[in-house]
N, C-alpha and C positions, 0 to 999 in steps of 0.2 A: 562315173566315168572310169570305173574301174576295169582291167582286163581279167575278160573271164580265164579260166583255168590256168592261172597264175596266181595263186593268192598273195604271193609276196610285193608283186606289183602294185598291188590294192594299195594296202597298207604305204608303201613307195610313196604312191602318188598322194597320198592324204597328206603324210607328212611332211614331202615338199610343197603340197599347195598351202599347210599350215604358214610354214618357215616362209614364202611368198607374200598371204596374208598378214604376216606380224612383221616383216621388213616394210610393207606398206602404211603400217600403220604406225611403226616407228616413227618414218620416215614425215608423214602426215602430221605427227605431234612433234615435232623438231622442223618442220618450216614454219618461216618466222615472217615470210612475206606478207601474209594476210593480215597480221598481226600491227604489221607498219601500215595497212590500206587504212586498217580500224584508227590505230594513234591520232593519223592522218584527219581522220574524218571528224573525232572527236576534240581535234584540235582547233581545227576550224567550225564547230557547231560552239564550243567554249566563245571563239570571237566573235563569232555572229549574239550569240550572246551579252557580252561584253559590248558591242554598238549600240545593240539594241538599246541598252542601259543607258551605254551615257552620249548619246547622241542629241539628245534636247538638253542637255547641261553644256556640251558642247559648243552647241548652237546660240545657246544662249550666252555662253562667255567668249564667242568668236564674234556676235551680234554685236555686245556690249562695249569689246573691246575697237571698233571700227568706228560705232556710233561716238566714242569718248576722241578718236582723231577726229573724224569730221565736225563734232563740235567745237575741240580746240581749235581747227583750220576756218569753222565759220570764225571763232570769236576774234582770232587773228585778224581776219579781213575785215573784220567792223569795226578793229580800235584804229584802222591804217586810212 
């Protein structure tokens, strides 16, 4: 895209389109946005994670612990 019979123009335009392309790519490598979408993402893949694990442990000491009231509330009502 350079201007003919101008050679100094050439040159001109290369060098600002350089200094263009490296303020972009500065600019690209120091945003931090996408960076918090990833955290984000990998934070939530970690707890889904982590449920998956202990969800039948859970289940199972949330079962247990309901089943040992209702047993105490049956035994109550059978001594009364």
């Amino acid at each position: 895209m350079a201007v003919k019979n101008q050679p100094g123009l050439s040159y001109q335009f290369e060098e600002n389109n350089m200094n263009n392309i490296k303020k972009k790519l500065v600019c690209f490598y120091r945003d931090e946005e996408g960076a918090s979408a990833i955290e984000y993402a990998l934070i939530a893949a970690m707890v889904a994670v982590a449920l998956v694990a202990f969800v039948d442990p859970i289940n199972q000491a949330v079962t247990g612990m309901f089943q040992g009231i209702q047993d105490a509330l049956t035994e109550s009502e059978a001594t009364e």
